[in-house]
LOZAMAR-527719 format. One line per 10 residues: for each residue x negated, y negated, z negated of C-alpha. Coordinates in nm, 3 decimals. Layout:
// LOZAMAR-527719
X,Y,Z | ... .
***
This chain:
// LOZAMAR-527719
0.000,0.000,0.000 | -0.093,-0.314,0.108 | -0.182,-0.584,-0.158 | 0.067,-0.897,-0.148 | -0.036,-1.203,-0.032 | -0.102,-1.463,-0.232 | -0.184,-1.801,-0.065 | -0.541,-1.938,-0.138 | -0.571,-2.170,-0.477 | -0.556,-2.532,-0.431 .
-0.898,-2.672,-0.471 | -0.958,-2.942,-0.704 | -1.299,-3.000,-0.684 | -1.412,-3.358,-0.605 | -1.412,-3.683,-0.780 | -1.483,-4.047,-0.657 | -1.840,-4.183,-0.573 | -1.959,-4.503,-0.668 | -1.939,-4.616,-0.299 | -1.601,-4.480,-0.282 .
-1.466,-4.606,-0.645 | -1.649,-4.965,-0.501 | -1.458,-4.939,-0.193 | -1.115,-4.844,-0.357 | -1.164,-5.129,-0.624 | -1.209,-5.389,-0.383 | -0.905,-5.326,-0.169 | -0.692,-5.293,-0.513 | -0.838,-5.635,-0.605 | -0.809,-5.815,-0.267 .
-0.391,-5.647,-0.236 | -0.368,-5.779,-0.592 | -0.515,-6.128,-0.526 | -0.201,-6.122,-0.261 | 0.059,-5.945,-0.297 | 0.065,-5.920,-0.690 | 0.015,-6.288,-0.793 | -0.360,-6.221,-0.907 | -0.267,-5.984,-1.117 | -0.431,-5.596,-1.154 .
-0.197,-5.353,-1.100 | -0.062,-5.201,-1.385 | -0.059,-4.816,-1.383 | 0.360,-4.780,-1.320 | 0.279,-5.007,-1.002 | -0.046,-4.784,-0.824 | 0.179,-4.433,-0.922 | 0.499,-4.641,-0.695 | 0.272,-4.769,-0.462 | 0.036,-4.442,-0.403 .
0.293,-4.195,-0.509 | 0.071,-4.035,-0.738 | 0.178,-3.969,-1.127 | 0.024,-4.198,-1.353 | -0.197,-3.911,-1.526 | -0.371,-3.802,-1.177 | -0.452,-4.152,-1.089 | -0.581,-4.196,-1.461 | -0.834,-3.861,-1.357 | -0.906,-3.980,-1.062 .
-1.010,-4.377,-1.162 | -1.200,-4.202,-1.502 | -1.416,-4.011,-1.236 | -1.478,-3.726,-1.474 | -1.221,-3.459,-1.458 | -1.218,-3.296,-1.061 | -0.929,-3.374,-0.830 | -0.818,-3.258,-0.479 | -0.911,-3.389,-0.165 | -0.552,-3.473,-0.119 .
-0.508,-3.711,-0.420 | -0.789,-3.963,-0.289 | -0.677,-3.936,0.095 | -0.303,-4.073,-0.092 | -0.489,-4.302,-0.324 | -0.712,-4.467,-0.015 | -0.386,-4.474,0.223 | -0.231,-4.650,-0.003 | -0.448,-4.968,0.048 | -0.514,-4.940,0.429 .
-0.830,-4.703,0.336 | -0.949,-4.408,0.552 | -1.166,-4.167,0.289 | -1.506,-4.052,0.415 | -1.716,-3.790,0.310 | -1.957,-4.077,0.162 | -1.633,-4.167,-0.071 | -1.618,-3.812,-0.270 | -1.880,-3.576,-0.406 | -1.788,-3.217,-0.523 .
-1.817,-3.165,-0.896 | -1.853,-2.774,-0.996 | -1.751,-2.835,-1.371 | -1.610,-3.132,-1.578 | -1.871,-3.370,-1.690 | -1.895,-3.463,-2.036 | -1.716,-3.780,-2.157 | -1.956,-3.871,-2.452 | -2.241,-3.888,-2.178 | -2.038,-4.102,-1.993 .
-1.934,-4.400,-2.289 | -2.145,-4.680,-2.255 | -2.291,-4.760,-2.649 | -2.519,-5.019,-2.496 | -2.449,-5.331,-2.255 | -2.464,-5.356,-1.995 | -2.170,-5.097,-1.881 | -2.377,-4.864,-1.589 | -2.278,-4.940,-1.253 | -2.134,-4.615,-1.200 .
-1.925,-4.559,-1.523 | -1.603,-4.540,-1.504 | -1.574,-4.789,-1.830 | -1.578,-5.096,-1.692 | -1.312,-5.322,-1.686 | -1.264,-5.584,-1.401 | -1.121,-5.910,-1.515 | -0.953,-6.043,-1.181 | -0.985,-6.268,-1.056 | -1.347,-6.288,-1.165 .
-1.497,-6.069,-0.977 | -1.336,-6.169,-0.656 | -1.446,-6.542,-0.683 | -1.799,-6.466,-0.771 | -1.800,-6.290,-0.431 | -1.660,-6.593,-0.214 | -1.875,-6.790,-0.396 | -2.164,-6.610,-0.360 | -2.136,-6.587,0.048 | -2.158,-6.983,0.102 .
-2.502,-7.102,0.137 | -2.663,-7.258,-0.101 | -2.397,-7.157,-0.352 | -2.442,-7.097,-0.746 | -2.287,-6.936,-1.065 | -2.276,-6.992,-1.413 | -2.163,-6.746,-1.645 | -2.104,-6.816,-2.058 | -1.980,-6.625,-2.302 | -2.048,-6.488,-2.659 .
-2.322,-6.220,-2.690 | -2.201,-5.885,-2.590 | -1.863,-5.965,-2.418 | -1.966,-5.850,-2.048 | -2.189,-6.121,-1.904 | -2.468,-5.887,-1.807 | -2.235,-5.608,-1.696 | -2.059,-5.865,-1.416 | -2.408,-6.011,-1.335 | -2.548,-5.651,-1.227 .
-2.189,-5.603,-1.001 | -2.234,-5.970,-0.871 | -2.564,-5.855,-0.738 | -2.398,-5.519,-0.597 | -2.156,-5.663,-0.418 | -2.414,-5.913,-0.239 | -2.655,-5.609,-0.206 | -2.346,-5.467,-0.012 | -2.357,-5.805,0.171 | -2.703,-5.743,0.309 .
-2.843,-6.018,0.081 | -3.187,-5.942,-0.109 | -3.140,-5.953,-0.523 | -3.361,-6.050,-0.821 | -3.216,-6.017,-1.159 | -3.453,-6.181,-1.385 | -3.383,-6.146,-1.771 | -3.520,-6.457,-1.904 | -3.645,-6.341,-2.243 | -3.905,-6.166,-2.061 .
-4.094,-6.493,-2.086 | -4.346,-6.490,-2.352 | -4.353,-6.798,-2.647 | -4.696,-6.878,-2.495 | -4.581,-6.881,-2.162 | -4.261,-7.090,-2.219 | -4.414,-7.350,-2.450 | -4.610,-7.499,-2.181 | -4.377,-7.635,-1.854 | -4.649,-7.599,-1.588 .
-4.773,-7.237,-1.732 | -4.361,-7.149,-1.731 | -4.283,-7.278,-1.332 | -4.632,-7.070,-1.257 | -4.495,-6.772,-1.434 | -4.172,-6.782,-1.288 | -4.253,-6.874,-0.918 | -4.476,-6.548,-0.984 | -4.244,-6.314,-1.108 | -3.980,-6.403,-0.813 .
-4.274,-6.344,-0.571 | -4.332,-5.984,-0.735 | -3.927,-5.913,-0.714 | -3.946,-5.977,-0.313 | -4.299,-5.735,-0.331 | -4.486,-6.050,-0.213 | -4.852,-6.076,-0.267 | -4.880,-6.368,-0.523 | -4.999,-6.683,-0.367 | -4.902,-6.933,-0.647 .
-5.291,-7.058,-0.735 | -5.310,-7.125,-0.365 | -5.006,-7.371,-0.349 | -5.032,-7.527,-0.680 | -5.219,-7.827,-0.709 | -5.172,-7.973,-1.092 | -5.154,-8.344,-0.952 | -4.807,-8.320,-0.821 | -4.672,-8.174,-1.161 | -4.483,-7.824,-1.221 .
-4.173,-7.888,-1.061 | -4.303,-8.032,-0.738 | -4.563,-7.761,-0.724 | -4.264,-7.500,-0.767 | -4.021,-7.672,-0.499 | -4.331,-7.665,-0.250 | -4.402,-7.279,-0.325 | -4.083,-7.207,-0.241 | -4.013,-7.438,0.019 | -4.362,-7.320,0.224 .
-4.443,-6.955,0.109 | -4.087,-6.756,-0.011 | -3.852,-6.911,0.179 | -3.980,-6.889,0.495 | -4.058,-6.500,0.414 | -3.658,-6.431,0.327 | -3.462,-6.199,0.660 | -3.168,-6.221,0.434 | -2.984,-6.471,0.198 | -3.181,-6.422,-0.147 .
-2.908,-6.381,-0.466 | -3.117,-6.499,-0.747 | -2.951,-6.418,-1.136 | -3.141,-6.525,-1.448 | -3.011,-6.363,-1.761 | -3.043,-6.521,-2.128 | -3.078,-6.861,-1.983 | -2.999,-6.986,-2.315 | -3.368,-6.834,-2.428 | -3.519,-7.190,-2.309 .
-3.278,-7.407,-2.545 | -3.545,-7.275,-2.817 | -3.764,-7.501,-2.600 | -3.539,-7.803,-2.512 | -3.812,-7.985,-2.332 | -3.884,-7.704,-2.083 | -3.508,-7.589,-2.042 | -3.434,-7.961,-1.949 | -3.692,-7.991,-1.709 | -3.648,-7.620,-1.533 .
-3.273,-7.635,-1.523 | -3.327,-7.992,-1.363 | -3.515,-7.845,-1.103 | -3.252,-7.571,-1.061 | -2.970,-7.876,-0.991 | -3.248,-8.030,-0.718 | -3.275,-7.676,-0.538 | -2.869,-7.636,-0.499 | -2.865,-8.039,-0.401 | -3.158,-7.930,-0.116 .
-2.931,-7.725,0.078 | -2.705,-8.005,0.139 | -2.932,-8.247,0.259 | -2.929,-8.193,0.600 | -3.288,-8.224,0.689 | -3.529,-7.963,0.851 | -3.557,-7.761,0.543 | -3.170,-7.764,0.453 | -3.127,-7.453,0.587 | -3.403,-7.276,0.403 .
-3.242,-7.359,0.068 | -2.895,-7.238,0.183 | -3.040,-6.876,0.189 | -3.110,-6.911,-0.198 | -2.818,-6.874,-0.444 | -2.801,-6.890,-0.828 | -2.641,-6.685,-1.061 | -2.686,-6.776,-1.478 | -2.607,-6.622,-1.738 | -2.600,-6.768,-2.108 .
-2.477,-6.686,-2.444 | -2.302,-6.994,-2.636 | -2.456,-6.845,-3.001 | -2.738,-7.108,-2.992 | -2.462,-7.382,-2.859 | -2.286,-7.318,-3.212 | -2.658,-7.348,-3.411 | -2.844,-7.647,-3.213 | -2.466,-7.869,-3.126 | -2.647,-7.833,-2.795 .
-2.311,-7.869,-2.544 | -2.428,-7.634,-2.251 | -2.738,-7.604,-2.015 | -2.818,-7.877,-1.822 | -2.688,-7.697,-1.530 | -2.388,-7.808,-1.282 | -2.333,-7.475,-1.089 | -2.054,-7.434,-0.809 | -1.858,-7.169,-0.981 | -1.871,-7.199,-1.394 .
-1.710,-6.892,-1.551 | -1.573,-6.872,-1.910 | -1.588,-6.508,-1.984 | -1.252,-6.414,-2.131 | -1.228,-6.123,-2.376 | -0.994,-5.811,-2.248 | -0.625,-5.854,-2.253 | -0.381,-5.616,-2.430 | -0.283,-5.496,-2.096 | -0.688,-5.420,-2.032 .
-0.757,-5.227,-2.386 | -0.447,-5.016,-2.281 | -0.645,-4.891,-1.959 | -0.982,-4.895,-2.145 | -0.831,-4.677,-2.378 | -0.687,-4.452,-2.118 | -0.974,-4.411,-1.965 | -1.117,-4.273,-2.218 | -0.876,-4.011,-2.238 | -0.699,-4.098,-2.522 .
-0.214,-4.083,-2.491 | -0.200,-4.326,-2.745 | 0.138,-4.500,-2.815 | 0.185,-4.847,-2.704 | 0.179,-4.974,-3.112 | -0.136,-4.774,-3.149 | -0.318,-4.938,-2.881 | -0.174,-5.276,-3.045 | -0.305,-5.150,-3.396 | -0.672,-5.152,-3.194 .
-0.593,-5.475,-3.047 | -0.511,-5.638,-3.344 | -0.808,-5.526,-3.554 | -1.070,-5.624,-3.276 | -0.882,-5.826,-3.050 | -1.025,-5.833,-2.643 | -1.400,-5.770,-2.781 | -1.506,-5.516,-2.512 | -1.800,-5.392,-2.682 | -1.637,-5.336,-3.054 .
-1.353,-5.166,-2.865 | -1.646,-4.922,-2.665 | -1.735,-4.853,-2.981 | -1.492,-4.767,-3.197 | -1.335,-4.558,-2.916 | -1.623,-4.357,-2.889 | -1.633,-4.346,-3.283 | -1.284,-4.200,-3.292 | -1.384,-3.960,-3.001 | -1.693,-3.833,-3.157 .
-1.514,-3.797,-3.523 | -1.188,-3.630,-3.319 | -0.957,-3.776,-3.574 | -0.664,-4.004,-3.485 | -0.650,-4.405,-3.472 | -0.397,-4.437,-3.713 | -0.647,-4.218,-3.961 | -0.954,-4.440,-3.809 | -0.752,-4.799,-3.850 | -0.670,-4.688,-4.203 .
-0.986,-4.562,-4.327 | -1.266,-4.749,-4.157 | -1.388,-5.055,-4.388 | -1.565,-5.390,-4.225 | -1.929,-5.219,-4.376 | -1.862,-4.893,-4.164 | -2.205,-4.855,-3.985 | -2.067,-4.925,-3.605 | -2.053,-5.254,-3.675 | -2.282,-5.342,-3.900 .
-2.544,-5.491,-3.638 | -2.292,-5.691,-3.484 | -2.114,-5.832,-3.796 | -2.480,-5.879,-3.965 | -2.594,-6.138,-3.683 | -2.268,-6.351,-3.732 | -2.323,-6.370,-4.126 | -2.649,-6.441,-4.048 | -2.573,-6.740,-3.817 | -2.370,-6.835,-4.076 .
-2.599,-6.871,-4.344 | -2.803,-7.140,-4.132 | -2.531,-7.341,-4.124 | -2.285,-7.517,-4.402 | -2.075,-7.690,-4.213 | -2.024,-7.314,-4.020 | -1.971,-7.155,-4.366 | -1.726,-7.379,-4.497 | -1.503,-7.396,-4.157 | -1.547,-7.024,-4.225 .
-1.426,-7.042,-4.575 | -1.081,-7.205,-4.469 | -1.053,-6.972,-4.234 | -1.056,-6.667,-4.465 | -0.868,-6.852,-4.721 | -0.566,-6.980,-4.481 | -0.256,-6.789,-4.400 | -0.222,-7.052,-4.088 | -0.432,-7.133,-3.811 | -0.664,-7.418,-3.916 .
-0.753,-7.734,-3.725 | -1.096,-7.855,-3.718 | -1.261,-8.145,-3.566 | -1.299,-8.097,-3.192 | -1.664,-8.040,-3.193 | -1.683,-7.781,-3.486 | -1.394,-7.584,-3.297 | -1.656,-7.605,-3.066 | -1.947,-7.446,-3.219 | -1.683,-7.160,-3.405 .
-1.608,-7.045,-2.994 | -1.958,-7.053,-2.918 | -2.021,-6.824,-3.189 | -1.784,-6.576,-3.087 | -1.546,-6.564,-3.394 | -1.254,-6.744,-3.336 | -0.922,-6.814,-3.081 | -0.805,-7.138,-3.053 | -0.423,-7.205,-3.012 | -0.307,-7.599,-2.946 .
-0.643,-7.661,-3.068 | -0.563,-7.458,-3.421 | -0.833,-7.214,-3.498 | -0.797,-6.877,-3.643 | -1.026,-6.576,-3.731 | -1.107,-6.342,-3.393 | -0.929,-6.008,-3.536 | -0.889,-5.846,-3.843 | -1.244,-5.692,-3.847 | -1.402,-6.020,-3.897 .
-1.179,-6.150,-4.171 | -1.178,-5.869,-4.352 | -1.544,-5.863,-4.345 | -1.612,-6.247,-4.394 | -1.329,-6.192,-4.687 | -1.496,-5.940,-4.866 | -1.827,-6.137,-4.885 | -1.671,-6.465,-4.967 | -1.760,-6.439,-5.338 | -2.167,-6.350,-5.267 .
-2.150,-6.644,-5.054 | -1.955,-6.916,-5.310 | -2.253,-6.740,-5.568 | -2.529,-6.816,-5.361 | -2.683,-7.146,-5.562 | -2.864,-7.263,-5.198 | -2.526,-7.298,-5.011 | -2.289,-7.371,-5.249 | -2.317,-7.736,-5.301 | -2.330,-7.791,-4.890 .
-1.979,-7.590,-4.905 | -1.836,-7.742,-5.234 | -1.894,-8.088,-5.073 | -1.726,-8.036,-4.754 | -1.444,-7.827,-4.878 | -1.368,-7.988,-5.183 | -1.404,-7.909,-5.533 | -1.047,-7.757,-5.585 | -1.231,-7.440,-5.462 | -1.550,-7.450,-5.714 .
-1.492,-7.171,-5.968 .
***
């Protein structure tokens, strides 16, 4: 007797590449730029739109767990996309998610983990084609600046442009004390990133002074070398505030470069093929009462933190079928704070115990956030005026307001929203942490006067 037949297994055994998970992400973003106001999809629209359930589309946008063939040919279709082999790779087994959690910024280009804040991303790329054309980027430490630089620069890499991503804390304290030594170190480094031989000694001539030495270097040795438009990112920009002198001057120079490319004359064009992208934290804003880097770039972004709506993918994409108050429980004790919510994600993955449990049982000294929460108190502590602002805070039921300029400094720092210009704490996680050490810091003999003073005594014990 003939064995029945039984029709072959469906195969589920590819996920998305990064070219292909680029490729998909930029179609969703330019259909949502115009058909959905600007807004990403949420997951009930892509399962309408691609007829897919909302769990396969969640497995196929995590890139971990295998799908068909099938399921990305539906997902591309869906946004005028034909898949190619280069779009898919087989996967033999499921990969492991802990591997994949980014613990460190910035988030890997090829993790699934990343968030896209539209319409972000999709300006820095029309900005970034025009010639001559420059971006600014500010935000608290750790909220994603680094992460959208690197996928600024893969998006003009995709453009045929050449890239340099230059982290400026590189630069030594001997090096950036001294302006000329500085502009001789930098022209050299850029040199290096195009695999130049370094010609700097040969067309600097101390006479003219650092910045027209640099302008010349470029204008006569790198520029003339470029085939391609050159995308140029600095990182930590805010490193050089330690040296306000040399940050005014090199930042100066930047604004000259960006003016070059509009002047019109024989080397106009040159200049067009260079483009800026900066990236600064706002902690030393909130210490020096410095306003921002002397810097006037074409596109200035404000890096928001994540939206509800964003922490409710993050979260599903890390595999978690949380309720919708769950997910707000998470929200409300770190608020949009990508890398806090990376973390205590992975925390609650590793410990396999549930958020309620986590929420309930994790204190503001629990170890994941102990680096993080330690550099804010520490900011603090350099400051009174900081301290005391902080001290309403803590002790107000209500949103506080302050004058515009210490609201200011409390944003730079990363630990407040602002509401019609009333201030209140971040999330929960910071003011039950700046709560519990309230009473070391009213004990402290250093501080307390400074506080007591610009508080008022009804607070002295």
């Amino acid at each position: 007797m003939s064995p029945k037949y039984q029709p072959p297994k469906r195969q589920r055994g590819v996920i998305l590449s990064v070219q292909g998970w680029q490729r998909l992400k930029a179609a969703q973003r330019k259909s949502a730029f115009q058909d959905n106001g600007g807004k990403p999809y949420t997951l009930e629209q892509l399962s309408e739109r691609t007829h897919l359930s909302p769990n396969t589309l969640i497995k196929v946008r995590r890139r971990i767990i295998p799908v068909d063939r099938k399921t990305l040919i539906s997902y591309f279709s869906a946004f005028d996309l034909t898949l190619n082999p280069k779009d898919y790779t087989k996967a033999d087994g499921k990969l492991s998610d802990y591997e994949q959690v980014p613990l460190k910024s910035p988030v890997p280009l090829n993790s699934p983990f990343y968030i896209e804040r539209l319409p972000i991303e999709s300006l820095c790329h029309e900005t970034l084609v025009k010639p001559g054309s420059s971006i600014q980027i500010v935000a608290p430490k750790q909220m994603g600046k680094t992460s959208l630089m690197t996928r600024i620069l893969q998006q003009a890499r995709a453009e045929g442009f050449q890239t340099i991503l230059l982290n400026l804390q590189l630069a030594e304290s001997a090096i950036v004390c001294d302006l000329n030594r500085f502009l001789q170190w930098f022209c050299a480094v850029v040199t290096r990133g195009l695999d130049l031989p370094h010609q700097v000694p040969t067309y600097w001539d101390d006479i003219y002074g650092g910045n027209a030495n640099s302008t010349y270097y470029f204008e006569n040795y790198l520029l003339p070398k470029l085939g391609n438009p050159l995308v140029l990112a600095l990182d930590n920009a805010d490193t050089l505030l330690n040296y306000p002198e040399i940050a005014q001057e090199f930042f100066k120079l930047l604004q000259t470069w960006g003016e070059k490319a509009s002047y019109g004359d024989r080397c106009s064009q040159m200049w067009q093929n260079l483009r800026l992208v900066i990236a600064n934290s706002t902690e030393i804003y909130a210490m020096s009462g410095v306003n921002s880097i002397e810097f006037t770039a074409e596109l200035s972004i404000q890096l928001p933190e994540l939206t509800g709506e964003q922490v409710q993918d993050l979260v599903i994409r890390h595999g978690f079928n949380w309720h919708p108050q769950q997910i707000q429980q998470l929200y409300q004790f770190l608020g949009g704070h990508s890398y806090l919510i990376q973390l205590t994600l992975n925390a609650i993955k590793t410990e396999n115990i549930p958020i309620d449990q986590f929420l309930a049982t994790v204190t503001a000294k629990a170890d994941i956030y102990r680096e993080h929460l330690h550099q804010l108190l520490e900011h603090l502590h350099q400051d009174s005026e900081l301290m005391s602002a902080l001290i309403q805070l803590v002790n107000s039921s209500t949103p506080v307001e302050f004058e515009p300029i210490l609201t200011r400094r409390l944003q730079n720092l990363g630990l407040v929203q602002v509401d019609q210009g009333k201030v209140r704490l971040r999330c929960q996680l910071y003011h039950q942490y700046f709560r519990d050490r309230l009473y070391t810091t009213l004990n402290d003999t250093k501080i307390r006067p400074l506080i007591y003073r610009r508080v008022g005594t009804a607070h002295q014990p």
